[in-house]
C-alpha positions in Angstrom: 43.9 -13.3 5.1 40.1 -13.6 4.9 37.7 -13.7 8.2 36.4 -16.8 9.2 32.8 -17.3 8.4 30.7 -16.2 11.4 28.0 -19.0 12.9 24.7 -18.7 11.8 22.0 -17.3 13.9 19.9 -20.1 13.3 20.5 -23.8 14.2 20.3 -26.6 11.2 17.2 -27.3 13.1 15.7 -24.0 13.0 16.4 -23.8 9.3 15.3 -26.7 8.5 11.7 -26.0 10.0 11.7 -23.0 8.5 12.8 -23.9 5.1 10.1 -26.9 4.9 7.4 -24.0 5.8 8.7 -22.0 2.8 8.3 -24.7 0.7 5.0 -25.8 1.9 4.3 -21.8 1.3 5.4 -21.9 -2.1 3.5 -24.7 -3.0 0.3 -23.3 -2.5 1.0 -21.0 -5.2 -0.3 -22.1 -8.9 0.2 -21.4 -12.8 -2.9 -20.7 -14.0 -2.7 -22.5 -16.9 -1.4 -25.7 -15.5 -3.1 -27.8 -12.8 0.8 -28.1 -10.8 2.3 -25.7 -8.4 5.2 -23.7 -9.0 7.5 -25.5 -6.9 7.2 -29.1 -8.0 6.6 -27.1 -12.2 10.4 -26.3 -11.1 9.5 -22.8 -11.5 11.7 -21.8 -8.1 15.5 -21.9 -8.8 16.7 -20.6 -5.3 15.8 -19.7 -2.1 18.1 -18.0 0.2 17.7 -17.2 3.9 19.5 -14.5 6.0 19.9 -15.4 9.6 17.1 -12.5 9.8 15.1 -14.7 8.4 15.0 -12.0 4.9 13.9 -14.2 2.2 15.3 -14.3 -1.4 13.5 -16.6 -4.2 14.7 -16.6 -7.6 11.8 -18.0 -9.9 11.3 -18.4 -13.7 8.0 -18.7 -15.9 7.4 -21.5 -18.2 8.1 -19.2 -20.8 9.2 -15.3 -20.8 5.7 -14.3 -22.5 3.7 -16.2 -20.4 0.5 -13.7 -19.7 0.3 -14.0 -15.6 4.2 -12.8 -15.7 3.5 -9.5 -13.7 1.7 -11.1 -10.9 3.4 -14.4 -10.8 6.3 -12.9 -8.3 3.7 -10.7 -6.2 1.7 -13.7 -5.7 4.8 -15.9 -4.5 5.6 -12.7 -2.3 2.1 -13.3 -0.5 1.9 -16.8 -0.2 5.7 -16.3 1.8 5.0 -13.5 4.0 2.1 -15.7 5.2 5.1 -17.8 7.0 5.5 -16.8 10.6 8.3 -15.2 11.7 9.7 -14.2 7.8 11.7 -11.3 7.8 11.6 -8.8 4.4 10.7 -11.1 1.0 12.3 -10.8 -2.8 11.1 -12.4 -5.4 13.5 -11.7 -8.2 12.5 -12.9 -12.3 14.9 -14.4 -14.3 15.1 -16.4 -17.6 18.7 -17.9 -17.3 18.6 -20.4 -17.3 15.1 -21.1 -19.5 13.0 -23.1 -17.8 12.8 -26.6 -19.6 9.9 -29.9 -18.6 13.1 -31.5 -16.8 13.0 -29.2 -14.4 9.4 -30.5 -13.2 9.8 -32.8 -9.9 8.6 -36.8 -10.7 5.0 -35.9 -8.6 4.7 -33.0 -11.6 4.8 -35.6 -14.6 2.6 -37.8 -13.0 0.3 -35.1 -12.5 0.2 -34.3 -16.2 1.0 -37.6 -18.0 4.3 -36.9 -18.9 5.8 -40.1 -18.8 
């Protein structure tokens, strides 16, 4: 029989707040080569937070080849440590699923015409 899951050590509330400061963290981070953030580009797949507050992000690049590639993750790893009160930060690449142009929030498209 498994264990019941135990409560969280932060309140919807708390993570709430603190979720909307990632984001607002992450969106201060650009690609280069596009005048859109990362997080409306639909470049950040998930975001996990421990009840430490540890942050995971899994993130993608426009494409696998794309040339700021190495510093892409190291610059999202900046612009979160940044948030007050964030415990240790990982920023793990991946390519699966590729990133497509559906992935890009409405505010994106707009931003480049893409409608």
């Amino acid at each position: 029989m498994s264990e019941p899951a135990a409560p969280s050590a932060l309140s919807k509330q708390e993570l709430d707040d603190f979720t909307s400061k990632l984001v607002a963290a992450l969106k201060t981070v650009f690609d280069p080569e596009i005048p859109v953030d990362i997080y409306e580009l639909g470049l950040i797949y998930k975001v996990d937070v421990a009840d430490n507050k540890d942050v995971t992000v899994d993130m993608t690049l426009t494409a696998p080849n794309c040339p700021v590639a190495a510093e892409m993750p190291l610059n999202v790893k900046g612009a979160l440590e940044l948030v007050d009160g964030i415990g240790e930060v990982t920023v793990n690449m991946t390519f699966d699923p590729p990133w497509t142009p559906e992935r890009m929030s409405e505010e994106a498209k707009l931003e480049l015409n893409m409608f």
